[in-house]
N, C-alpha and C positions, 0 to 999 in steps of 0.2 A: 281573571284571577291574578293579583300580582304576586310575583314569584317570589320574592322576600317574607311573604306571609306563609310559605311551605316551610319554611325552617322554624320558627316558633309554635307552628301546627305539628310538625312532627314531634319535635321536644314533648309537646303536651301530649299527644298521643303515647309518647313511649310512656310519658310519667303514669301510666294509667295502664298500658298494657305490660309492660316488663314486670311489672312485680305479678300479673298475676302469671305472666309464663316463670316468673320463679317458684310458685308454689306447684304451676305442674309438672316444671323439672326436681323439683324434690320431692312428690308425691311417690309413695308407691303402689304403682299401677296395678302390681301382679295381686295388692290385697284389695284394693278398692272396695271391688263390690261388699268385700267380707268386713271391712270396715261401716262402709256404709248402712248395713242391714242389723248392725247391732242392737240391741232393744233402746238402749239410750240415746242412739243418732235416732232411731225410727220418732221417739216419743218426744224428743224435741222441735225435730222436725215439722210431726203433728202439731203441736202444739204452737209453733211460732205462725204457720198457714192458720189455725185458728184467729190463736190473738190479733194476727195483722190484719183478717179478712174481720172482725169483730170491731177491731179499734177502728178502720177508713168506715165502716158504717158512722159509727159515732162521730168522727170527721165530716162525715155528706150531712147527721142532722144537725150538728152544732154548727158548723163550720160554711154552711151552703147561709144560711140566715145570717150571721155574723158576717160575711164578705158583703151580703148586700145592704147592711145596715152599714158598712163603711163607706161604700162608695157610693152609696144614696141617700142616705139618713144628714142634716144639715143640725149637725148637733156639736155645739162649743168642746173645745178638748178631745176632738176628733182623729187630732195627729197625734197626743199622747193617749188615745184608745187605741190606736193601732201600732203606735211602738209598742206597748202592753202587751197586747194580741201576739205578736210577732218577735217579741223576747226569745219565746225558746228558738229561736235561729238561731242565734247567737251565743246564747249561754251552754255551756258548758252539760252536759245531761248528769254530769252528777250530782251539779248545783239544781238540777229538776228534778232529782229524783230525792234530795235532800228538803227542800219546800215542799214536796209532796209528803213524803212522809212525817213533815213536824206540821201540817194540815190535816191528813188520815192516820196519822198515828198514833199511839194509843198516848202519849202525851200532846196531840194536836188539838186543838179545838175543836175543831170539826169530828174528830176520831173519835174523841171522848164524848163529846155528843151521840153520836151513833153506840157505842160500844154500849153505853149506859141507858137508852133512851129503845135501841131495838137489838141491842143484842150483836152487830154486826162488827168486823174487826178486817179491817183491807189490806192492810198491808199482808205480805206473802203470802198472799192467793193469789189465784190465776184471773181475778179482777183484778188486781193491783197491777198486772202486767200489761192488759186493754187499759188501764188509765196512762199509766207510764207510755205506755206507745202513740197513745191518743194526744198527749200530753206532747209530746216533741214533733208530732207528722203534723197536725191539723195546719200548723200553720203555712205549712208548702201550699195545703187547698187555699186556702183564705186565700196567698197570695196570688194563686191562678186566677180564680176566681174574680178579686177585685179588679184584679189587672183588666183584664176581660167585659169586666163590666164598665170602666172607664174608657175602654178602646170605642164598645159600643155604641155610648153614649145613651141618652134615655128619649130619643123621638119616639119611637116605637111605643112607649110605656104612657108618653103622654097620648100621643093619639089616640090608643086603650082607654088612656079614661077621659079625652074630650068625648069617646063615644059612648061613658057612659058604666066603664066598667070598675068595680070596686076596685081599692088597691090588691084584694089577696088574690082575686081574680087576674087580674094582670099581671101578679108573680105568676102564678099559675101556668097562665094561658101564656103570657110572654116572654116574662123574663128567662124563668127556667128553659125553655128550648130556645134562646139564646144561645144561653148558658152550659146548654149539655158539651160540646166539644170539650171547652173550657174543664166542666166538673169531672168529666172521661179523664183528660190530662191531670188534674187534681189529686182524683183519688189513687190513679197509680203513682203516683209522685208519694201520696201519703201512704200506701201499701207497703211502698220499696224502701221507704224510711222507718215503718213501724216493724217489719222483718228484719231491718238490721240494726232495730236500737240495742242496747247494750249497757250504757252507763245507768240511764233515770233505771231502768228497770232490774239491773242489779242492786241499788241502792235503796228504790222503793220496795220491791217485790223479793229479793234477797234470789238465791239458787238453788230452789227443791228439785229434784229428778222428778218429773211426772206433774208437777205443780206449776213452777214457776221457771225451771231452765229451760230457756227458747237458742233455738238453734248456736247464737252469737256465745252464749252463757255456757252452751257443750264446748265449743270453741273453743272458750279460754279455761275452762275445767278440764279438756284435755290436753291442752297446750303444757299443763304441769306434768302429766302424768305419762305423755304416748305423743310425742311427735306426731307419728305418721297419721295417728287419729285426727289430730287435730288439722293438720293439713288435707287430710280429707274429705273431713264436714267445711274446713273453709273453702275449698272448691265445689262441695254440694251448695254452699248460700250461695256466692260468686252462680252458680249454674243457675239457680230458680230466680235468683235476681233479675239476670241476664233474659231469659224465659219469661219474666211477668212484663221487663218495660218492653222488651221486641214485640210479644204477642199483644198484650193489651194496649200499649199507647195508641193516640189516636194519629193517621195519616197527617195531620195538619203538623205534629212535630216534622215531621219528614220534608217540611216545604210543597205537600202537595197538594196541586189548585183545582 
């Protein structure tokens, strides 16, 4: 290990660790529990474990097909289907939560179609917050995913079918347990991003108490009203954050052989 790399590894370690021991030097400790237990931390709470465990489902079925349609599928305009794909990395979430809603909004296309045709209206429900969430996570999977399936490369899948096996067969049977380490690191990558989205989902889904405010949205609804509050649902997310990559990621982060 050369020793010049300990000092830009430390810098980066603090920029990550200090702010959060700032919030729990300015937490108060002595209310915690009694902050934490309030009917509106509890129901957001719930609610954010729902939606995020809801939106990374939708993530594995959209998102598991879509990676292997990029890195295997030999179709023209391949690289601008995957900057496409891959946009909400980069954009802004409240520029995705604004495209969403001029999409399902009751002046969207799409929206007006629905609202008119079966009666249905998305925006601020507690769908509109699984789309919003699904909406900016999926593509952390896609990119594990593709990644993964290029590292592999496709002998494996040809030999499958010089022996004869259909292509859905050979996803099946092959590619996905490939796949699986990859899609484990995926989906918690897309979990931990759709529990702390915030922008697309304020913007698209708005902040109802019990409907639509997920934990990030208590957050900032207390942050106006009760300091202490709010620094202590922001160490409640920091805590199950911390909790879902430690416990669920797969050993292969870790460098283990």
């Amino acid at each position: 290990m050369p020793w010049p790399l300990w000092i830009p590894a430390a810098l980066g370690l603090a920029l990550v660790v200090l702010p959060v021991a700032g919030l729990l030097l300015r937490a108060d400790l002595a209310r915690l529990p009694e902050l934490l237990t309030t009917p509106a931390a509890l129901h957001a709470l719930r609610l954010s474990l729902l939606t995020a465990a809801l939106s990374t489902v939708a993530c594995l079925l959209l998102g598991v097909p879509l990676a292997v349609v990029l890195a295997r599928a030999r179709l023209r305009g391949v690289r601008l289907l995957r900057a496409v794909v891959l946009l909400p990395l980069v954009l802004p979430p409240v520029v995705g939560g604004l495209a969403l809603l001029y999409l399902l909004g009751r002046n969207g296309f799409l929206g007006y179609l629905l609202e008119v045709t079966a009666g249905v209206r998305v925006p601020f429900t507690t769908a509109a917050v699984v789309i919003a969430q699904t909406f900016v996570a999926m593509p952390f999977l896609v990119v594990s995913l593709e990644g993964a399936l290029r590292g592999a490369g496709d002998a494996y899948e040809r030999v499958a079918a010089t022996l004869g096996a259909r292509p859905l067969t050979t996803f099946r049977r092959v590619t996905v347990p490939l796949l699986l380490p990859a899609i484990g690191s995926g989906a918690v990558l897309s979990f931990a991003r759709a529990l702390g989205e915030f922008g697309a989902t304020i913007t698209f889904a708005g902040s109802l108490q019990g409907v639509t405010r997920t934990l990030p949205l208590e957050v900032y609804t207390q942050a106006e009203v009760d300091t202490d509050s709010a620094v202590a649902l922001a160490l409640l997310l920091v805590a199950v954050a911390v909790l879902v990559i430690a416990i669920a990621r797969p050993r292969a982060w870790e460098g283990a052989r």
